[in-house]
N, CA, C and O of each residue as an XYZ file, in Angstrom:
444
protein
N       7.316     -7.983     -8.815
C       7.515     -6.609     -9.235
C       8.926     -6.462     -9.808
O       9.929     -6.740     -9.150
N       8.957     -5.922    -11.317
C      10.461     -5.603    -11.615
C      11.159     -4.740    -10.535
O      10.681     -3.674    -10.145
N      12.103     -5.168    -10.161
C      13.017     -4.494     -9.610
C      13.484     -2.950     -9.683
O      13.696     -2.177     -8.749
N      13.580     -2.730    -11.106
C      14.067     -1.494    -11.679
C      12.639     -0.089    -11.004
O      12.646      1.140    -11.077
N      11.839     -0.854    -10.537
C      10.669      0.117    -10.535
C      10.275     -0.205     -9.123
O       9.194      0.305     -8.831
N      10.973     -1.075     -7.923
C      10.251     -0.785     -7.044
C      11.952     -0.246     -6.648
O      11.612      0.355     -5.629
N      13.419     -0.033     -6.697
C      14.086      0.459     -6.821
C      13.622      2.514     -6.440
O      13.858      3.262     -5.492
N      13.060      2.644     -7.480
C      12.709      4.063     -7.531
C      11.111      4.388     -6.273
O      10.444      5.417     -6.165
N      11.018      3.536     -5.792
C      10.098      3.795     -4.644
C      10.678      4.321     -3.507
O      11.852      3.998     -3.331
N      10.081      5.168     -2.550
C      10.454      5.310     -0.861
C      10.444      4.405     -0.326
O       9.559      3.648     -0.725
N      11.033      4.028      0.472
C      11.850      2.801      1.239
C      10.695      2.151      2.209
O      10.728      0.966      2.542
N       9.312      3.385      2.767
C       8.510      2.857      3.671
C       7.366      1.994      2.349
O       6.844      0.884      2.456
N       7.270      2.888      1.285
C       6.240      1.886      0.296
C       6.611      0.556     -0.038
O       6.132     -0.560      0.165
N       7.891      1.144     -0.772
C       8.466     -0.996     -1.249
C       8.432     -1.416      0.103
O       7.846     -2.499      0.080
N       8.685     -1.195      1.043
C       8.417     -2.107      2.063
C       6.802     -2.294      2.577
O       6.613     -3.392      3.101
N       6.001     -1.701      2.537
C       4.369     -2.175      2.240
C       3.949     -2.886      1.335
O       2.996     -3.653      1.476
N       4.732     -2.706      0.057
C       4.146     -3.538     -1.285
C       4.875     -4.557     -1.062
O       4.228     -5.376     -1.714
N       5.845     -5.212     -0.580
C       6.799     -6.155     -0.453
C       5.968     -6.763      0.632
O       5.471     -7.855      0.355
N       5.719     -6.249      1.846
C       5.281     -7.075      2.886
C       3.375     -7.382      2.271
O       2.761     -8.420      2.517
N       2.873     -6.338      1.576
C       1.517     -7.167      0.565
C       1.979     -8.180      0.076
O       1.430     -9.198      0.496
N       2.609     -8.305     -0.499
C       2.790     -9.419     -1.653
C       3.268    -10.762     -1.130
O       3.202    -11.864     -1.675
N       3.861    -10.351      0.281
C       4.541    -11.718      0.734
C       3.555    -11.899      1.865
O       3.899    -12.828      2.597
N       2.262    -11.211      2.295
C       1.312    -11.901      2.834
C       1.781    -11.699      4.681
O       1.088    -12.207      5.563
N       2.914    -10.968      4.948
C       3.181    -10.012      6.160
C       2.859     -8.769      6.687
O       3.560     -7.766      6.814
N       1.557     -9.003      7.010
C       0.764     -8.195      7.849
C       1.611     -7.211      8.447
O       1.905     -6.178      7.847
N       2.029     -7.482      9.628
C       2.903     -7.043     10.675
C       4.171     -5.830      9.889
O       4.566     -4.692     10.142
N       4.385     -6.636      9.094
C       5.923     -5.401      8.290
C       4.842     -4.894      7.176
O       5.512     -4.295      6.335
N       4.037     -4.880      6.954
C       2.721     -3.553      6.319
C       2.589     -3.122      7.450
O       3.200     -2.066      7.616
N       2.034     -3.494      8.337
C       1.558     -2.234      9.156
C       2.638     -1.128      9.805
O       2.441      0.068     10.019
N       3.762     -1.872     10.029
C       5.321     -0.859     10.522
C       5.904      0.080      9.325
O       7.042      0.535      9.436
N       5.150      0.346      8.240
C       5.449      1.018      7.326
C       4.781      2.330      7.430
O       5.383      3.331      7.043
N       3.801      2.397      7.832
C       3.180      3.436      8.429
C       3.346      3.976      9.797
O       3.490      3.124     10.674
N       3.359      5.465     10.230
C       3.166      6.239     11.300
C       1.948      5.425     12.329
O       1.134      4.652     11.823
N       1.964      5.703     13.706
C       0.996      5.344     14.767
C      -0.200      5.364     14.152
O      -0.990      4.472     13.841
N      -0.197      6.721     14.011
C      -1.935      7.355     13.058
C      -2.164      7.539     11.885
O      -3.153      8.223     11.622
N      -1.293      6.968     10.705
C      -1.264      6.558      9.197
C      -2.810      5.973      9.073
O      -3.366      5.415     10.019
N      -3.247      6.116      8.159
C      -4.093      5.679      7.571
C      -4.507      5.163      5.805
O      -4.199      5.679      4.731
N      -5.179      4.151      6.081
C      -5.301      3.517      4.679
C      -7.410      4.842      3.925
O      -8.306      5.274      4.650
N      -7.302      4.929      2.723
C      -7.980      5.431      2.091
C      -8.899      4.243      1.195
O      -8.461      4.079      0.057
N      -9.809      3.607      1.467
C     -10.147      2.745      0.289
C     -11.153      3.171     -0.488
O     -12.106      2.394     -0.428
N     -11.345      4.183     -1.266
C     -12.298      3.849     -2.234
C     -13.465      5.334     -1.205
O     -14.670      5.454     -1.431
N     -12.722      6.200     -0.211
C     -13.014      7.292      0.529
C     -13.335      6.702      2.460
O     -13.333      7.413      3.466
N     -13.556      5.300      2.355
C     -13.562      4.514      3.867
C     -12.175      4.569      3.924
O     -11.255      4.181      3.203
N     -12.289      5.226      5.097
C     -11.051      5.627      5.921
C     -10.843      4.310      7.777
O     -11.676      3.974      8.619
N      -8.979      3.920      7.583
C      -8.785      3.003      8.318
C      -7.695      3.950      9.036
O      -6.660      4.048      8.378
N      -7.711      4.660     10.237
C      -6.592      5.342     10.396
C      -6.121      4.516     12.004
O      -6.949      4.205     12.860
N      -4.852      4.318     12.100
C      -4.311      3.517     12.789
C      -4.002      2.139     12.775
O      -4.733      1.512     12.009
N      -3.303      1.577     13.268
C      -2.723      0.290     12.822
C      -3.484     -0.782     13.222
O      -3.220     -1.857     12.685
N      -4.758     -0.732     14.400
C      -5.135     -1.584     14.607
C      -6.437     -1.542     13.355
O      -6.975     -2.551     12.898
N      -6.712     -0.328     13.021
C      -8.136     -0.078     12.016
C      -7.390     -0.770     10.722
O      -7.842     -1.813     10.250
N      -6.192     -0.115     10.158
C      -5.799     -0.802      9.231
C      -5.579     -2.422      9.563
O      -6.041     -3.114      8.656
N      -5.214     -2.890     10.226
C      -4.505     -4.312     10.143
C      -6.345     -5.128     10.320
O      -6.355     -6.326     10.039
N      -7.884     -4.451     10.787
C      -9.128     -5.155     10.483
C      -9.133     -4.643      8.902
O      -9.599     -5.451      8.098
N      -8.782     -3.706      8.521
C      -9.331     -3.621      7.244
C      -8.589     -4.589      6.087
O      -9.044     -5.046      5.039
N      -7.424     -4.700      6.626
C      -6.578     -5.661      5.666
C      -6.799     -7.298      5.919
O      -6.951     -8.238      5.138
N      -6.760     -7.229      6.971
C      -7.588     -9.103      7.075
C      -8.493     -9.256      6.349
O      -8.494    -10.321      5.732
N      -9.720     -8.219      6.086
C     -11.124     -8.397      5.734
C     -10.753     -8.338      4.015
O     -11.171     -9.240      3.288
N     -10.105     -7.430      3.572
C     -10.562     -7.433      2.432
C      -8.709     -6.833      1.635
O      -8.768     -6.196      0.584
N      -7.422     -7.096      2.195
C      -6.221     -7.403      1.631
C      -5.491     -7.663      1.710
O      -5.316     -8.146      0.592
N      -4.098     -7.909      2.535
C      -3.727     -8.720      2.894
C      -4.251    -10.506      3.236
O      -3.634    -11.552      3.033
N      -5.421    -10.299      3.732
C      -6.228    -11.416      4.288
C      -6.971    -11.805      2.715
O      -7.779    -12.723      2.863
N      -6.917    -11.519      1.867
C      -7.440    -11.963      0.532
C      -6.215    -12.218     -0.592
O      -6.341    -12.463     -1.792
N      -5.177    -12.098      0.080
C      -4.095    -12.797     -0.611
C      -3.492    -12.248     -1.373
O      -2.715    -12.841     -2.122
N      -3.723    -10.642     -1.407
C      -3.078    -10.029     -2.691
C      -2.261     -9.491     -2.909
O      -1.601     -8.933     -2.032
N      -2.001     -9.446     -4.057
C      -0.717     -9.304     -4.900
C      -0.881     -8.260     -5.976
O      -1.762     -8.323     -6.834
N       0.199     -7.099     -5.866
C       0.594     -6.241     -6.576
C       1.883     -5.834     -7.161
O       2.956     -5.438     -6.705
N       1.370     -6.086     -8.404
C       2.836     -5.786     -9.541
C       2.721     -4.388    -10.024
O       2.001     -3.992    -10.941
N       3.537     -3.685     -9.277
C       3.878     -2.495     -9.650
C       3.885     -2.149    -11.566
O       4.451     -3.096    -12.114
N       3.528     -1.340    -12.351
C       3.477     -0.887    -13.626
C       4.016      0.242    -13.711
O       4.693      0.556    -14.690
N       3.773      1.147    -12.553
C       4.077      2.609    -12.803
C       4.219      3.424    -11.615
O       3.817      3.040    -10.517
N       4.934      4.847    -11.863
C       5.308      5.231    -10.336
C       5.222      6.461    -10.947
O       5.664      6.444    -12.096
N       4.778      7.584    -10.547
C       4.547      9.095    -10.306
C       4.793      9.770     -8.684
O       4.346      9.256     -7.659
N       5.532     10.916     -8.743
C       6.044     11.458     -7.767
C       6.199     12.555     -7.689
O       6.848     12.928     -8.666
N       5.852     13.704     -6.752
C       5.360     14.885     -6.382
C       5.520     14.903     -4.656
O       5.022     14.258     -3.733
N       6.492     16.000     -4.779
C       6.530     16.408     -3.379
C       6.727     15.057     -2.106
O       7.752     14.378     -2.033
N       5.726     14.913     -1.344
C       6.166     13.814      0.109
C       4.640     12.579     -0.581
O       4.112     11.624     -0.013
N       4.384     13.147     -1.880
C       3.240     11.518     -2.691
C       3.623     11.570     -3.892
O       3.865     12.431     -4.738
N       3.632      9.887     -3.742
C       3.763      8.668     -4.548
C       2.898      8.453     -5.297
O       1.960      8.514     -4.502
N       2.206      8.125     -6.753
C       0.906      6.964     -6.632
C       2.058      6.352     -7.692
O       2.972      6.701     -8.440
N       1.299      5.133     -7.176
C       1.795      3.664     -7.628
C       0.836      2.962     -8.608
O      -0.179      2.468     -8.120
N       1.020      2.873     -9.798
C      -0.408      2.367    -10.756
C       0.295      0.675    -10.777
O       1.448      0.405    -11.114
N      -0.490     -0.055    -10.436
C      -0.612     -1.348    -10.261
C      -1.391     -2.550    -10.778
O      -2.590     -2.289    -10.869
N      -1.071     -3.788    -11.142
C      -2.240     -4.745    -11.391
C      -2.295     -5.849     -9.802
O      -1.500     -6.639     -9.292
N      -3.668     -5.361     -9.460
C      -3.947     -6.042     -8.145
C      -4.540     -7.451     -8.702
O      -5.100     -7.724     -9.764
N      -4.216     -8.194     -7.634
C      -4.753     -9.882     -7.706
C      -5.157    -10.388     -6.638
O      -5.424     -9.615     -5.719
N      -5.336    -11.966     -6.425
C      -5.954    -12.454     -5.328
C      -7.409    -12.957     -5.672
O      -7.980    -13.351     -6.689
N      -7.827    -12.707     -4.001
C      -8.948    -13.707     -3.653
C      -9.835    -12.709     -3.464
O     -10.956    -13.037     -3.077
N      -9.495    -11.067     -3.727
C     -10.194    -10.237     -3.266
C     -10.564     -9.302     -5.283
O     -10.874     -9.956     -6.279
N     -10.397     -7.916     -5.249
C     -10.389     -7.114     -5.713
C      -9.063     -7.561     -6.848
O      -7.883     -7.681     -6.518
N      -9.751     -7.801     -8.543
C      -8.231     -8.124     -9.304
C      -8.998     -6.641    -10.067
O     -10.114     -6.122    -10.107
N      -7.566     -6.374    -10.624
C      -7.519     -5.023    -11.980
C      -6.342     -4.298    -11.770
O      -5.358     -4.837    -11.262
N      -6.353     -3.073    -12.128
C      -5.973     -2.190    -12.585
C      -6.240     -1.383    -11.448
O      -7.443     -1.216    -11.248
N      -5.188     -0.634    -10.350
C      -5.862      0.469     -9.562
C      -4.561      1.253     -8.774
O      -3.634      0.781     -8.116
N      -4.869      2.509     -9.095
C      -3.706      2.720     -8.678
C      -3.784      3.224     -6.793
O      -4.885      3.446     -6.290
N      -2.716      3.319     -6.105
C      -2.365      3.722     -4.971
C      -1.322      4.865     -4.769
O      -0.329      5.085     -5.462
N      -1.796      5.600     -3.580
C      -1.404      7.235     -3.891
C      -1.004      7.262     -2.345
O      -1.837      7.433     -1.455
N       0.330      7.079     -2.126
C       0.794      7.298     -0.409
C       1.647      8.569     -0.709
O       2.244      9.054     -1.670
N       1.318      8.961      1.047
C       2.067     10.222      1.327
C       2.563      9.608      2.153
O       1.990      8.733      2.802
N       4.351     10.142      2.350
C       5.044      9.372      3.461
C       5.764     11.078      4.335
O       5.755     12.191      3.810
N       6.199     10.794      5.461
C       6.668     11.635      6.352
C       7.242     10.652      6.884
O       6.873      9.494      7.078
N       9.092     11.730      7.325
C       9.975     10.678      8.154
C       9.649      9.264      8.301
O       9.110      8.663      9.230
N      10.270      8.715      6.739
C      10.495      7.190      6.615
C       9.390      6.787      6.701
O       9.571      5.709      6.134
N       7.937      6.786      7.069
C       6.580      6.255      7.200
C       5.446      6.478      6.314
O       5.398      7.666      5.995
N       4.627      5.864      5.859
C       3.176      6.222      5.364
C       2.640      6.770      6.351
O       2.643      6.346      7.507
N       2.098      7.851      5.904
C       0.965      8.849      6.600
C      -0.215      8.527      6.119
O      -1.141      8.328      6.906
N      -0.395      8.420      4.789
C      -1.673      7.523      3.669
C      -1.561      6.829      2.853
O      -0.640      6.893      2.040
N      -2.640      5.814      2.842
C      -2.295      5.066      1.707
C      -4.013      5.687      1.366
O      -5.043      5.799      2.030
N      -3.600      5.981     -0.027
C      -4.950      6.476     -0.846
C      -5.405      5.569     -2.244
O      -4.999      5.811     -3.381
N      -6.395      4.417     -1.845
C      -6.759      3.415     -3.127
C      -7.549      4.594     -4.085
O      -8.640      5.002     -3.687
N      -7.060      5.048     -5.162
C      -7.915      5.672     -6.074
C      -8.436      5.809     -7.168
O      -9.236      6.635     -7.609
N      -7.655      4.456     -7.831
C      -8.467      3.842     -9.226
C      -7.682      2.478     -9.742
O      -8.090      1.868    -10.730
């Protein structure tokens, strides 16, 4: 990810997209609140143990990798338009987190 653009991110996202990309489970899941939840596609993972099965199964655990393209920002959400890779899901899709005190509250997969 260029620098210049994960730079302009909240400190709890680049640190989710950083710990995606480097395949660290554990510092993704500490980026989020107790009861944060991931959004995929409207299947909902809320909590760290729901998220950390949903990410073995089908991201983190599929190896992937996201290069940030674009960043939009409004109020306490982010979306992040991205090219995803791996062993799982490759394209174009963007991600839409809301953060509260330093944490993801959501991560919202929405195109």
């Amino acid at each position: 990810m260029p620098s210049n653009l994960l730079d302009n991110l909240p400190a709890p996202i680049r640190q989710a997209l950083n710990a995606a990309n480097q395949g660290d489970t554990d510092a993704f899941l500490n980026a989020f609140t107790e009861t944060g939840a991931v959004d995929d596609w409207g299947r909902e993972f809320r909590g760290h143990e729901a998220i950390r099965r949903w990410s073995d199964a089908e991201f983190i655990g599929k190896r992937v990798t996201i290069e940030v393209s674009g960043i939009k920002s409004a109020g306490d959400t982010t979306t992040v338009s991205s090219v995803v890779g791996g062993d799982g899901f490759n394209g174009v899709s963007d991600f839409e987190f809301t953060t509260a005190d330093d944490r993801i509250t959501l991560m919202r997969i929405t195109g």
